[in-house]
C-alpha positions in Angstrom: 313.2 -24.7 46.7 311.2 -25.4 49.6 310.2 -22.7 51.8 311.1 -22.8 55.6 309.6 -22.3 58.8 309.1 -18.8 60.4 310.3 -17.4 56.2 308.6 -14.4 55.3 307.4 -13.5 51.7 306.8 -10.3 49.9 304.2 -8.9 47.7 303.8 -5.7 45.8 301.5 -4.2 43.7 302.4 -1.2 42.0 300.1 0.6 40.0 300.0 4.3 38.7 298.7 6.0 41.4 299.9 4.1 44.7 302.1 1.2 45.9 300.8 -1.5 48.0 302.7 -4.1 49.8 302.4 -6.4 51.8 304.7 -9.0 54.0 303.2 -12.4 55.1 303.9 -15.8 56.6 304.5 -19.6 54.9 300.6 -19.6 56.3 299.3 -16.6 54.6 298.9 -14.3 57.7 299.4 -10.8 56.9 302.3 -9.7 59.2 303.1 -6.2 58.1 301.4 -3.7 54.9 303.3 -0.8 53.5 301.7 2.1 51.2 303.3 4.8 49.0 303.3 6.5 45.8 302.7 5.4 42.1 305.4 3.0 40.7 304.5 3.4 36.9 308.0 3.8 34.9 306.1 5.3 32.5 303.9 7.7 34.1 305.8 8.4 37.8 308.7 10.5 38.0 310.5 8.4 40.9 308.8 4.9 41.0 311.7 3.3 42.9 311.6 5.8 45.6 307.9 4.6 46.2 308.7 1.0 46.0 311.1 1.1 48.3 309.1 3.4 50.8 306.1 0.5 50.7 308.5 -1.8 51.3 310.1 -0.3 54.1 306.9 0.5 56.1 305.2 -3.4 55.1 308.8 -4.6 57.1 308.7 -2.7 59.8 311.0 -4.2 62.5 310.1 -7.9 61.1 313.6 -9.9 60.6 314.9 -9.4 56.9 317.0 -12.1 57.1 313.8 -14.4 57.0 312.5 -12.8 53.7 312.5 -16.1 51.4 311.0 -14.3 48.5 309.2 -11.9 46.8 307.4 -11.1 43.7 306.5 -7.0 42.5 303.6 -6.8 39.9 304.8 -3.7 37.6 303.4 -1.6 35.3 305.6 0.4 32.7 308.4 0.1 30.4 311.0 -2.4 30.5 313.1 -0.7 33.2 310.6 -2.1 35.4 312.7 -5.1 36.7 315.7 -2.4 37.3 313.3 -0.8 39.6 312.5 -3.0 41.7 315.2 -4.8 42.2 317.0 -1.5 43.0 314.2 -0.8 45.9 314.6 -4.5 46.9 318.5 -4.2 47.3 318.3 -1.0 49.3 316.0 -2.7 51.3 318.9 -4.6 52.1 316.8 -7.9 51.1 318.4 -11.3 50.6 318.4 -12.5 46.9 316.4 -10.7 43.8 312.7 -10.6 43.3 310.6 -11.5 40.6 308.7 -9.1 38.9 305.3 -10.1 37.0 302.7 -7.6 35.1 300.7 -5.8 37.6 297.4 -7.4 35.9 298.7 -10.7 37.3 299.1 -9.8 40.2 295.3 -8.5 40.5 294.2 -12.0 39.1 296.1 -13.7 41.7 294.9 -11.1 44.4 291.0 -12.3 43.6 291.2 -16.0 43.0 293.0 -18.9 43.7 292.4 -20.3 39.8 295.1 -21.1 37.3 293.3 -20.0 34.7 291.0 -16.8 33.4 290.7 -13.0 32.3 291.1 -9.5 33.7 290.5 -6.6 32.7 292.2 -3.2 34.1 290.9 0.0 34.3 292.7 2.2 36.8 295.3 5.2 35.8 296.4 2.8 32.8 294.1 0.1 31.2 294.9 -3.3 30.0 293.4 -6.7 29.1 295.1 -10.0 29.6 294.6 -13.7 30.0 295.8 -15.9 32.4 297.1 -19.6 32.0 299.0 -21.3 34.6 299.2 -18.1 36.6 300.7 -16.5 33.8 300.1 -14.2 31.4 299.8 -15.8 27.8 297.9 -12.3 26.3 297.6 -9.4 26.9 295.4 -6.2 24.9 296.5 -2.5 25.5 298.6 -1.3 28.3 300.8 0.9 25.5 301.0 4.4 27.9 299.2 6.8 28.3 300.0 8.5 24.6 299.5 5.3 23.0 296.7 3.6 24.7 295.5 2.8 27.9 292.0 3.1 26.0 289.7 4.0 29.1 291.9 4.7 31.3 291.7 7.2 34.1 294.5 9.4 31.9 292.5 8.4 29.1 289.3 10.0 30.7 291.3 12.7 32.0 293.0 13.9 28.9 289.5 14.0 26.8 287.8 15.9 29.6 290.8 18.4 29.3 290.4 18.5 25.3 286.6 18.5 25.5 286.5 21.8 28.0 289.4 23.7 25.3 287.1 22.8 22.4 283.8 24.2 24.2 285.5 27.2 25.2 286.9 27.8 21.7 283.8 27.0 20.1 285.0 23.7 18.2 283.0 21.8 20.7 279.3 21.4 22.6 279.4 22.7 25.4 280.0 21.0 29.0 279.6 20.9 32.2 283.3 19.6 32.4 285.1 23.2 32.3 284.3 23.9 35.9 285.9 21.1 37.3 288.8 21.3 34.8 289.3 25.3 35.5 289.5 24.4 39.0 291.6 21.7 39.1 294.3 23.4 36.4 294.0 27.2 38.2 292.3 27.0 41.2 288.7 28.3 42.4 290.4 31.6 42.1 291.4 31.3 38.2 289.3 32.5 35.2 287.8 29.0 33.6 287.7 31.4 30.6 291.3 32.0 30.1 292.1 29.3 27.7 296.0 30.4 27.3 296.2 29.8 31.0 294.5 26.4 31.2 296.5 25.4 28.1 299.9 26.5 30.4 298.7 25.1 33.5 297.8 21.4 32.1 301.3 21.0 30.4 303.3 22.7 33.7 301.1 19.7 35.5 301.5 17.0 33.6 305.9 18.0 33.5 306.0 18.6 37.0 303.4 15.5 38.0 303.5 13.0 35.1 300.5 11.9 32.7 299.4 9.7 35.8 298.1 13.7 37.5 295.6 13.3 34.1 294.2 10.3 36.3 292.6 12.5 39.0 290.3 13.7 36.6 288.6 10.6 35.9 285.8 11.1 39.0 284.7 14.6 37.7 284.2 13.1 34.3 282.1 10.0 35.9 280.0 12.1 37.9 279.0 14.6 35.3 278.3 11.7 33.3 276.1 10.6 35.9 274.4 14.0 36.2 273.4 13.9 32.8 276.0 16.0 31.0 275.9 15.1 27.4 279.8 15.8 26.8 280.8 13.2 29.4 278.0 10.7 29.4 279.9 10.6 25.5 283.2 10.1 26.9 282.2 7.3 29.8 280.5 5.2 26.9 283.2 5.7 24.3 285.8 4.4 27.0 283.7 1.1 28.0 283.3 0.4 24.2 287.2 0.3 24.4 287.7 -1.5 27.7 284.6 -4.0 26.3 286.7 -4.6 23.1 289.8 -5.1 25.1 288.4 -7.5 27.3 286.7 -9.5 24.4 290.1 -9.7 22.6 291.5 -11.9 25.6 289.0 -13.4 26.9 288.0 -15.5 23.1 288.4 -19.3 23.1 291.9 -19.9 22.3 291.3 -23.4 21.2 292.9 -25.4 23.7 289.3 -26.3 25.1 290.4 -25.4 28.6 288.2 -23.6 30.6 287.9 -20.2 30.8 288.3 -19.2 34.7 287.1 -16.1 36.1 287.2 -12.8 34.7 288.2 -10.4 37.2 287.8 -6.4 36.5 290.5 -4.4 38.9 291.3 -0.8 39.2 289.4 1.8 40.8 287.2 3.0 37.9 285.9 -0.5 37.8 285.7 -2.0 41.4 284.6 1.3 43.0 280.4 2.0 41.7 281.5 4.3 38.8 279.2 5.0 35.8 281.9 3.5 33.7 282.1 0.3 35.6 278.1 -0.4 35.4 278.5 0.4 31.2 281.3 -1.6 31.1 279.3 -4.8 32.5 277.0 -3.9 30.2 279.1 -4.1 27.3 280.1 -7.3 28.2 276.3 -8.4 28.0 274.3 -11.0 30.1 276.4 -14.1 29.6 279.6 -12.7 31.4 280.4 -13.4 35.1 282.5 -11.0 36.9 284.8 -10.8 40.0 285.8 -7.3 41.7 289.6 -7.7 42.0 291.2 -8.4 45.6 294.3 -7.3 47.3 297.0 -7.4 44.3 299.6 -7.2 46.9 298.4 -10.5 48.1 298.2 -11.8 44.9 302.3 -11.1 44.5 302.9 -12.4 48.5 300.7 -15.6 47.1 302.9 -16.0 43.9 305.8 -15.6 46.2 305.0 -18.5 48.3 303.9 -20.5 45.3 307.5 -20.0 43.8 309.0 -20.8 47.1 307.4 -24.2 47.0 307.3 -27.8 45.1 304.7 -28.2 42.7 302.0 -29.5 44.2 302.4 -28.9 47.5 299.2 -28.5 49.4 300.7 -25.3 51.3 300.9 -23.2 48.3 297.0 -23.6 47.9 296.5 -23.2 51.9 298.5 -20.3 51.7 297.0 -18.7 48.3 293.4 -18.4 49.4 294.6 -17.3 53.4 296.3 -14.6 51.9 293.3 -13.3 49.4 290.4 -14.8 52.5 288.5 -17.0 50.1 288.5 -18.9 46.7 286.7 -17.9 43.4 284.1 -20.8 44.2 283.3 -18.7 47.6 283.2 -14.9 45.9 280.4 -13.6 45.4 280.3 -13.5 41.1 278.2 -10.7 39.6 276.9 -10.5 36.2 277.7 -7.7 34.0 274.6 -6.3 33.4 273.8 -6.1 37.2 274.5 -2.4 37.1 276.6 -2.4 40.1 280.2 -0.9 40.5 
């Protein structure tokens, strides 16, 4: 269909720890940006209750009557789709939205190109490649008990294991059972009492979800960086994973088509972790990178795409308004720079 003048279109990202989304114009503009709580099916314990709150504050007072579309990128089990369009309904939006993998999402957030690789390393991890603006493979993204290798839970639940082992005596010991102790019992709590920090990570992880394992992750990076044996192990184990994931889809397919961009999103590897600097390392010298955009844009962009004819030029126009710029005018960085 074609869009309309004065429509609005909707994008939402919705990762493990927070929900962005974002409402914008036919032209790109930005005209309203909402923000709330994780919207992981697997990991959150009331996703559509935060989906519906970003939504909520991104419309504001803005007509809803105009809203011509909208696309959510999701993480989670299948139930996904049920989510949102339950959050989209009491919204009290017209039609249904579409809902794409929330490593599409953060392509479309970064670049304007049909075609290329990201790599996601956030609360969850996953790999996946990008044809057409859609996603044609994909590595990982099982959970957080199944995978999500190098994930924030995934970083998280071996700094939790690697502070029982050293206090136990199975394991070297770490720098990591003070931050652990503290954030399972408090400053007041006894890092010693293993019982109680046994107790207290299960209580959290039932009360909070697996996604609470994710706040661990920057304790684990900076004793790494500080030159704590236990973690520094950890932080390289985990970009040997996400390097393997990334190298599984991003190979040559053999349809000769270019590769595209690859674009690395989530915090651990946009922000200037010591796992994102060894993860552009693993990817060695010949690898060009892209820090991912505004996913929520990415969705708005899809939005707008869908909304118009193949080919029109306003789906471009619109595309690289809403993300500022095109790949060709980001700023690429090679993966052994050593920057985060």
């Amino acid at each position: 269909m074609g869009a309309v003048v004065g429509a609005l279109f909707v994008g939402v990202d919705g990762g493990g720890t927070s929900t962005r989304c974002v409402v914008a114009a036919e032209s790109g503009e930005i005209l309203g940006r909402g923000r709330a709580g994780g919207a992981n099916a697997v990991s959150v314990r009331d996703p559509s209750a935060n989906l519906l709150a970003a939504l909520l504050a991104a419309l504001g007072s803005l007509d809803r009557s105009r809203v011509a579309g909208g696309v959510f990128g999701l993480a989670g089990a299948a139930q996904a789709r049920a989510l949102a369009e339950r959050a989209w309904s009491e919204a009290e939006l017209p039609g249904r939205p579409r809902v794409v993998p929330d490593m599409l999402v953060a392509f479309t957030g970064t670049t304007d190109a049909a075609d290329g690789t990201v790599l996601v390393a956030g609360t969850g991890a996953v790999g996946a490649r990008v044809r057409s603006r859609r996603i044609v493979r994909r590595a990982d993204g099982f959970g957080w008990l199944f995978g999500d290798e190098g994930s924030g839970v995934w970083l998280g639940r071996r700094a939790v294991a690697a502070a029982l082992t050293a206090l136990d005596g199975r394991g070297a010991p770490t720098a990591l059972i003070g931050p652990v102790a503290a954030a399972l019992l408090g400053e007041a709590g006894d890092p010693q009492d293993v019982p109680a920090l046994v107790a207290a990570a299960y209580d959290r992880i039932a009360e909070a979800g697996p996604a609470w394992l994710g706040s661990l992750a920057p304790a684990v990076d900076a004793a790494a960086r500080r030159g704590d044996q236990v973690a520094r192990d950890i932080v390289r184990e985990a970009a040997r994973r996400l390097g393997r994931t990334a190298r599984v889809v991003g190979e040559p397919d053999g349809t000769g088509e270019e590769r595209g961009p690859l674009v690395l999103a989530g915090s651990l590897l946009t922000e200037p972790t010591e796992l994102a600097r060894l993860v552009r390392a693993e990817l060695g010298p010949r690898t060009t990178s892209l820090p991912a955009g505004d996913g929520a844009a990415g969705a708005a962009a899809l939005a707008l795409r869908a909304a118009l004819p193949p080919g029109d030029p306003r789906a471009g126009e619109g595309h690289r308004a809403l993300i500022g710029r095109t790949f060709a005018d980001r700023p690429e960085r090679r993966a052994d720079d050593g920057r985060g």
